[in-house]
C-alpha positions in Angstrom: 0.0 0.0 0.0 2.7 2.2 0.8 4.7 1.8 -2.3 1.0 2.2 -4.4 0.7 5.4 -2.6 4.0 6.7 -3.2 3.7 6.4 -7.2 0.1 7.9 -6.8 1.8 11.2 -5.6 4.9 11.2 -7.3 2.9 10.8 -10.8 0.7 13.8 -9.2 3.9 16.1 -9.6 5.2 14.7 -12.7 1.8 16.0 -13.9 1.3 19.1 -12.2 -1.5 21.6 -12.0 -2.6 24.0 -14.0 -1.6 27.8 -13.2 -4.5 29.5 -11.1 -4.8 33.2 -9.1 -5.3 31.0 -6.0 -1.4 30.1 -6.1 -0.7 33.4 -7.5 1.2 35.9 -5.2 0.2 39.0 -7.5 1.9 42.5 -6.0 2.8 46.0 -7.2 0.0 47.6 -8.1 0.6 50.4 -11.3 -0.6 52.4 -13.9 -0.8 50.2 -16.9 1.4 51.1 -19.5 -1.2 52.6 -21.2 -2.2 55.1 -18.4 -6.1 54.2 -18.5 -5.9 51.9 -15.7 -4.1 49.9 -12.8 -3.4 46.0 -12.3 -0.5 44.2 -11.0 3.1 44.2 -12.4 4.3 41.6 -10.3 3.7 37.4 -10.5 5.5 34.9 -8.4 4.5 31.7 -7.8 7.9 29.5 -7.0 7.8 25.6 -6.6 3.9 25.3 -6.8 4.2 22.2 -8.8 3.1 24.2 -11.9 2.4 22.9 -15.3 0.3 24.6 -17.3 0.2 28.6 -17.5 -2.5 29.6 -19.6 -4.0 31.7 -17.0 -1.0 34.2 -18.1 -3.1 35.7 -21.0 -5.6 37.3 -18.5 -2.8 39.6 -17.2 -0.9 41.1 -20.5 0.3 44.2 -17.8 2.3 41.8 -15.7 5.9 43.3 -15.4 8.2 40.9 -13.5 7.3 37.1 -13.5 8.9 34.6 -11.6 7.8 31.3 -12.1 10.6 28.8 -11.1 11.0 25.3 -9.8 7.5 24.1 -11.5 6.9 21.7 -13.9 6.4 23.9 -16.8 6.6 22.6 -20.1 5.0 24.7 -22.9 6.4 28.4 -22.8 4.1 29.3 -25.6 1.5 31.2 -23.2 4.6 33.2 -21.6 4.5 35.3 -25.6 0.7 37.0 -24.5 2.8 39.1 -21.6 3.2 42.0 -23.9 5.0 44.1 -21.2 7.5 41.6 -19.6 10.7 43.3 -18.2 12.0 40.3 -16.2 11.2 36.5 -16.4 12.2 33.9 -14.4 11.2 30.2 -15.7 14.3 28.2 -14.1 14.1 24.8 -13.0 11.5 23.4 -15.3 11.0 21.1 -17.9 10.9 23.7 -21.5 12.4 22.2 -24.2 12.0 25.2 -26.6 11.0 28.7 -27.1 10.3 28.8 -30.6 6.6 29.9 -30.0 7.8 33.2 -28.8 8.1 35.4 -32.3 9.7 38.7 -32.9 6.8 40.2 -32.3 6.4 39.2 -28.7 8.6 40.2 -25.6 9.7 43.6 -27.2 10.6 45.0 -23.7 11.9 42.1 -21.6 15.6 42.8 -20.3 16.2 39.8 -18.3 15.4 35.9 -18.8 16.5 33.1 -16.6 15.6 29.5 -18.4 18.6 27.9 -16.5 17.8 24.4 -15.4 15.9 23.5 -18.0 15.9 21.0 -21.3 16.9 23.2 -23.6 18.8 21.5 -26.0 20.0 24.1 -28.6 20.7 28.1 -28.2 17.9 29.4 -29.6 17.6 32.8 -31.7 16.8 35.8 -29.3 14.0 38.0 -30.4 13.6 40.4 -27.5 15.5 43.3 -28.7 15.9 44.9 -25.5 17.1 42.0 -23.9 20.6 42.3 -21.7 20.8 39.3 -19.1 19.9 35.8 -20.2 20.6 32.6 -18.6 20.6 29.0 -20.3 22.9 27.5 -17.5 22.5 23.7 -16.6 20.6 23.0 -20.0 21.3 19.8 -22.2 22.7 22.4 -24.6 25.3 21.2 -27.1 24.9 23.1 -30.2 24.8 27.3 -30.9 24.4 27.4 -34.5 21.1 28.6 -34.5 22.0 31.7 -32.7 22.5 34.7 -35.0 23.7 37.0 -32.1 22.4 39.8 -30.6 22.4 43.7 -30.8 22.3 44.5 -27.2 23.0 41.4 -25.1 25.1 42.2 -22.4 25.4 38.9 -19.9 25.0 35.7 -21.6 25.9 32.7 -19.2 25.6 29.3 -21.2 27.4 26.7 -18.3 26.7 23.6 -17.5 25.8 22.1 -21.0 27.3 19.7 -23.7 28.9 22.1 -25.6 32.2 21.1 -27.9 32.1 23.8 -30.4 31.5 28.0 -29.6 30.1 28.5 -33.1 27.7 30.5 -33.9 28.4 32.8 -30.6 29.3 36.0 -32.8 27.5 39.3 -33.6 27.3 40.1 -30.1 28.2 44.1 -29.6 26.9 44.9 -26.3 28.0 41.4 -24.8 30.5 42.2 -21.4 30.2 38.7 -19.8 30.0 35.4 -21.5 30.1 32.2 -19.2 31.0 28.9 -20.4 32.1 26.9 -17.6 32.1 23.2 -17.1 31.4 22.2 -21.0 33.3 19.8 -23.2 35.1 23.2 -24.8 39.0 22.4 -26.3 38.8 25.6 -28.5 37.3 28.8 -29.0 37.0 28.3 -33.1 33.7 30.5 -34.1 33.9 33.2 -31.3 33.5 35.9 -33.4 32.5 39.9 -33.5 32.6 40.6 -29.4 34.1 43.4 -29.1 32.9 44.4 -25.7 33.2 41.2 -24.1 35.2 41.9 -20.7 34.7 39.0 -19.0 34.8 35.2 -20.4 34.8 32.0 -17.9 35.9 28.9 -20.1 36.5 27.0 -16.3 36.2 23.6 -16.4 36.5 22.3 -19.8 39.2 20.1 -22.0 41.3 23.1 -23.0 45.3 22.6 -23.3 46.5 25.6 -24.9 44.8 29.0 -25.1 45.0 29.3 -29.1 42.0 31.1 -29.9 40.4 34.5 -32.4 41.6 36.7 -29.2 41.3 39.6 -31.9 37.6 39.3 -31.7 37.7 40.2 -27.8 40.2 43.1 -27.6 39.1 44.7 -24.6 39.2 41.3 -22.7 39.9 41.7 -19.1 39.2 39.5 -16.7 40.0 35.2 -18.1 39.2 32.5 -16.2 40.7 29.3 -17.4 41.0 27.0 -13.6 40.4 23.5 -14.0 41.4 23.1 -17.4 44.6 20.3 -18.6 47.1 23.0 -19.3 50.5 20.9 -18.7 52.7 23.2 -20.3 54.0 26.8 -19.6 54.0 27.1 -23.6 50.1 26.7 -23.2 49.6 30.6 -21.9 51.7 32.1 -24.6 48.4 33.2 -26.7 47.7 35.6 -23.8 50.6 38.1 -25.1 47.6 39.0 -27.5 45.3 40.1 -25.1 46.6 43.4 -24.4 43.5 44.8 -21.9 44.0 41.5 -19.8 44.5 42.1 -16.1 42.8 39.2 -13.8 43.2 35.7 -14.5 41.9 32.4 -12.8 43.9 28.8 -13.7 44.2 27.0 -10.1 43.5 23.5 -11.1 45.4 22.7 -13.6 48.1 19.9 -13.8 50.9 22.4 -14.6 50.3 23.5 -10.6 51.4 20.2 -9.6 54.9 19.5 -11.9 57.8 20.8 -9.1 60.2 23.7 -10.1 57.1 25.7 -12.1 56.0 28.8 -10.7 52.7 29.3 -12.1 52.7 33.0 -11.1 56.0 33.6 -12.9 55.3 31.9 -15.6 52.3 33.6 -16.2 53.8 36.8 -16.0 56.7 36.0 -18.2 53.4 35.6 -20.9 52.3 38.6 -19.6 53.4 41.3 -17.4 50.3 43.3 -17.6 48.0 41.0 -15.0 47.1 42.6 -12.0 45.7 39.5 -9.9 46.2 35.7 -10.6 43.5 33.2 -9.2 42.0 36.6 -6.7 45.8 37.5 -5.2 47.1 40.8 -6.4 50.5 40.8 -8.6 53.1 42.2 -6.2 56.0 44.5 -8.0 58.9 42.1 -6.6 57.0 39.0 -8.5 57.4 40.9 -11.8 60.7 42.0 -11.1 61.4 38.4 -10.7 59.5 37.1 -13.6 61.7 39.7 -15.5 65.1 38.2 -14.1 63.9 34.9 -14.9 62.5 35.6 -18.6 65.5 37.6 -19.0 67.8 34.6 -17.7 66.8 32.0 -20.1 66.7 34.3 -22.9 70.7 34.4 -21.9 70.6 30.6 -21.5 69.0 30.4 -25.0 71.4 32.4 -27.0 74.2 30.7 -25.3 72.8 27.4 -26.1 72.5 28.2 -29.8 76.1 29.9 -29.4 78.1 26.8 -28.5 75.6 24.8 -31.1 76.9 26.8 -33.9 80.5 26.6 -32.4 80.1 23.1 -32.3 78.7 22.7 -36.2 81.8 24.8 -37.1 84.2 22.9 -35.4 83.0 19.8 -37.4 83.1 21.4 -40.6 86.5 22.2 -40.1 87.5 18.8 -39.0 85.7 17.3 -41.8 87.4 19.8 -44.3 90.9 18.6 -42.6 89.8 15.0 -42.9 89.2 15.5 -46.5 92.7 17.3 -46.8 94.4 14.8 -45.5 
């Protein structure tokens, strides 16, 4: 009996309920948009078991809408909100938003559909948009992007992604999170050239080779917990002129003895002002500078007694043949 009744209720949430004012905490009372009347601007109804939200098309004023941790699976209804600045659908079961049509949403500025089963970027149409969220998605492909005029956050972690392309045409974008992927390149970043923060932690990447010319004002990098094993590996940052923090604790070079991550980072480039959070002191560039400037002496006089050495056979070979 127990066990009979333990499906009964667990098939009860699977299902859900249907979206009614009873749940709905409704708040801020305002001047509709158009002036000739007041209604709410505010919805929240949070872990109510919701499914179904057709309810939504009574209130076109709504404003802000948070609507997270139900069971909601058909976004289409979420397009009748006409006058949406903020939306909030995390942590629930929408596998697309290709209902919503240029048309709809004009005004929304920020969208949370983290935790959810999105399994594609989709195309943005909200032209006012600047913060959206597709974190902890099934998301393994961004073709079908196009970009975005005045996106300004755009967190994508916590998917299946192997491939960045189609994240381009982005000119407003300042953050871009792609943490804990399946990432070994940055191939098809293109066209950011506001971007000032990227998080790539957590991912397969082994060298930073990447089209750092389509970030130049790039500041802030964090790379920790990635399979860099050489120093060579950080060499790409010498063309990342505006960089000045940068994260890489976690990474197997930390663990090889004699490597001073710090220095070595700062023989690549002496512009950083913080590695992984801890300010750059003067006397660690001063001795990333001895040290650079040391095996550049070692080098030469390496490739010194190498040429000596080539000589010094030539001759004997020449005498050899004399003789």
């Amino acid at each position: 009996y127990i066990l009979i009744a333990t499906r009964t209720q667990d098939m009860a949430v699977d299902d859900g309920v249907e979206l009614s004012e009873e749940v709905m905490d409704l708040s801020e009372v305002s001047k509709t948009v158009q002036g000739g009347g007041y209604s709410y601007s505010c919805l929240t109804c949070i872990g109510k078991q919701i499914s179904g939200i057709q309810v939504l098309q009574q209130y076109p004023h709504l404003r802000h809408i948070d609507l997270s941790n139900n069971s909601i699976n058909d976004a289409s209804p979420i397009s009748k909100l006409t006058h949406a600045l903020s939306l909030n659908l995390s942590s629930n079961a929408i596998a697309s938003i290709d209902q919503w049509t240029p048309k709809d949403l004009q005004h929304l500025l920020f969208l949370d559909l983290s935790s959810n089963e999105l399994t594609t970027l989709p195309a943005l149409c909200m032209p006012a948009l600047r913060r959206a969220d597709f974190s902890r998605n099934g998301i393994s492909s961004c073709s079908g992007f196009g970009g975005h005029d005045a996106l300004q956050t755009l967190r994508l972690s916590e998917n299946n992604l192997a491939s960045v392309a189609g994240l381009t045409d982005m000119p407003m974008l300042e953050v871009l999170e792609l943490s804990q992927n399946s990432l070994a390149n940055l191939q098809g970043l293109q066209k950011l050239p506001s971007l000032l923060t990227l998080i790539i932690s957590k991912n397969n990447f082994a060298m930073l080779d990447g089209p750092w010319k389509e970030t130049p004002k790039l500041a802030a990098l964090d790379v920790s917990g990635n399979v860099f094993a050489e120093t060579k590996a950080f060499l790409p940052l010498t063309r990342l002129p505006e960089l000045r923090r940068l994260h890489v604790a976690g990474s197997p070079l930390e663990e090889q003895d004699g490597v001073n991550i710090r220095l070595e980072l700062l023989i690549c480039h002496d512009g950083l002002q913080a590695i992984n959070g801890e300010e750059v002191l003067p006397e660690e560039k001063d001795e990333a500078k001895a040290l650079n400037e040391k095996r550049i002496e070692e080098e030469a006089e390496r490739l010194r007694q190498e040429e000596e050495a080539r000589l010094a056979a030539e001759a004997a070979a020449q005498e050899g043949e004399a003789g």
